[in-house]
C-alpha positions as MATLAB code, in Angstrom:
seq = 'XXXXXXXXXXXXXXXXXXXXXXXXXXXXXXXXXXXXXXXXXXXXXXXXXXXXXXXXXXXXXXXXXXXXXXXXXXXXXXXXXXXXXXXXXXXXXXXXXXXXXXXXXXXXXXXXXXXXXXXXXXXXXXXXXXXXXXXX';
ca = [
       0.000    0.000    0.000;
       1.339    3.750   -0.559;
       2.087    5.804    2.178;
       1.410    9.626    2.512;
       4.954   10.112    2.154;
       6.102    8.123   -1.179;
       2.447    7.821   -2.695;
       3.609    4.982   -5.194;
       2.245    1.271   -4.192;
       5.375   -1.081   -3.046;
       6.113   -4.323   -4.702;
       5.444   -2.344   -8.383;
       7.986   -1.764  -10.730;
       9.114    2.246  -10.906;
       8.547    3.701  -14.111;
      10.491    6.995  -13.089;
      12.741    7.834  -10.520;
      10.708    9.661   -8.530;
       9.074    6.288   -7.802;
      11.865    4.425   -6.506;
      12.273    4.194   -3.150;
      15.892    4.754   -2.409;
      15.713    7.980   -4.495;
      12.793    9.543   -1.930;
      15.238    7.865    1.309;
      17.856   10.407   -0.467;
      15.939   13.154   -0.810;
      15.176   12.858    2.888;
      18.709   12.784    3.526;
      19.777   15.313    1.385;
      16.677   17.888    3.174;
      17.755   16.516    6.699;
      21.721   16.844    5.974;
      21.108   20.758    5.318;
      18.729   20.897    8.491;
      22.237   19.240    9.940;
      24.653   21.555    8.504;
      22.957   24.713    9.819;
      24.443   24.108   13.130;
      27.777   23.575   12.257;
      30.532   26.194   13.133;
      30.162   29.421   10.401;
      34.053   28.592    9.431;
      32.902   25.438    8.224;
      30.699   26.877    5.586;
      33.182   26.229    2.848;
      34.236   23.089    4.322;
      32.782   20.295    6.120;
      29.336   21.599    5.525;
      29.367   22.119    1.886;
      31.257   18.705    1.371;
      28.298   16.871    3.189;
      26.023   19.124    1.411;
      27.389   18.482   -2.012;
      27.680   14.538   -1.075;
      24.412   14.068   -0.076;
      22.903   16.126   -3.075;
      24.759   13.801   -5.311;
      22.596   10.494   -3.666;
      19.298   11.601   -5.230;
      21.042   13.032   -8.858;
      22.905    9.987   -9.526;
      19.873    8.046   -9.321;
      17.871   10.680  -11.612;
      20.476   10.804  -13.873;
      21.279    7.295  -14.540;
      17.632    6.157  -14.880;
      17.433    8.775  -17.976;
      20.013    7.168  -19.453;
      18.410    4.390  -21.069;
      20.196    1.075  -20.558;
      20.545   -0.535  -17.525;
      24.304   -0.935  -17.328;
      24.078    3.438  -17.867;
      21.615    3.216  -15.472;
      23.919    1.110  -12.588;
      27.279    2.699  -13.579;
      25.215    5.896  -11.540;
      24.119    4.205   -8.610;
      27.249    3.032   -8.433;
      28.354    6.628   -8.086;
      25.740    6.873   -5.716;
      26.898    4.475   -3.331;
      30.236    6.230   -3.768;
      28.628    9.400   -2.644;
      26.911    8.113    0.257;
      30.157    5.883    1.449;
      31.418    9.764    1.379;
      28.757   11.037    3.204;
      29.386    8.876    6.005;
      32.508    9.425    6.218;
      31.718   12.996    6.782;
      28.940   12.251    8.898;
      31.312   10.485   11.241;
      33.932   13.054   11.045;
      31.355   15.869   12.146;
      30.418   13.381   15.210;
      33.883   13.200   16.209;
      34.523   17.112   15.847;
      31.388   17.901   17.987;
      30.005   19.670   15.324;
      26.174   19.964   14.711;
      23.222   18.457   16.414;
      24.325   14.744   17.358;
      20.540   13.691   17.705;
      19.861   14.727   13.897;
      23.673   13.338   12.523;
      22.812   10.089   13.846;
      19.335   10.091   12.219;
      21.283   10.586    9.330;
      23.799    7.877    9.454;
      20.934    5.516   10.460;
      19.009    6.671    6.965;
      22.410    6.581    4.922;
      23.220    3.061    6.110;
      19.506    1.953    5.434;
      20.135    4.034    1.603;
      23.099    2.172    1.255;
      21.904   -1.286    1.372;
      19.112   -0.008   -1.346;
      21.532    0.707   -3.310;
      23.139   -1.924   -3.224;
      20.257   -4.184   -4.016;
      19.304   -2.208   -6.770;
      23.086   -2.595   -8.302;
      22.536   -6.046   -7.522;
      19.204   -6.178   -9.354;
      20.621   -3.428  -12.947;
      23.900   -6.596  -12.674;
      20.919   -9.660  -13.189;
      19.385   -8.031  -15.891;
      22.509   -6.646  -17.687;
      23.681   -9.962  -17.603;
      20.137  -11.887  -18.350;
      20.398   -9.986  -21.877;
      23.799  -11.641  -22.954;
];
């Protein structure tokens, strides 16, 4: 059944990206890593911050991009950069933990959601490497 939130039944097969899943999770981590950032120290602006910014933007466009490409091996060479992104992201997630910076409540939401985006990822990789290799 939809939810309120991502109003596309689950089991069905997307037919854009804004139906896929893992592409609203990002989205939601992408909105809640700039709630995140806000709090960080102002000389961080150009650098922490707008690397976890930029990161986490590049989730949800990776996935856009590469399912307007056209072929599925297009189509999983992007989320493949998207699970390079979000490896990033958590990276930077844990570094901003460790420096103190930021709302610790809201950067752990956000490692929890990038770890659960990370395994969708890597099912859907997974799934793009079946059918690539089903048409040989």
């Amino acid at each position: 059944m939809a939810s309120s939130k991502y109003p596309y039944p689950e089991n069905s097969v997307a037919k854009t990206f804004r139906e896929l899943d893992v592409w609203n999770k990002a989205i939601d981590l992408t909105v809640l890593i700039y709630e995140s950032t806000t709090d960080f120290p102002k000389q961080e602006i150009y650098g922490l911050s707008s690397q976890m910014r930029r990161a986490a933007v590049s989730i949800p466009s990776n996935i856009a991009e590469g399912s307007a490409r056209g072929t599925r091996r297009d189509f999983r060479q992007f989320v493949k950069q998207a699970e390079g992104s979000n490896c990033e992201l958590q990276t930077q997630l844990l570094l901003a933990k460790r420096l103190g910076f930021g709302d610790a409540v809201k950067l752990t939401a956000a490692e929890t959601l990038s770890l659960e985006i990370g395994k969708m990822l890597g099912g859907l990789s997974a799934y793009l490497a079946r059918e690539i290799q089903a048409k040989r």
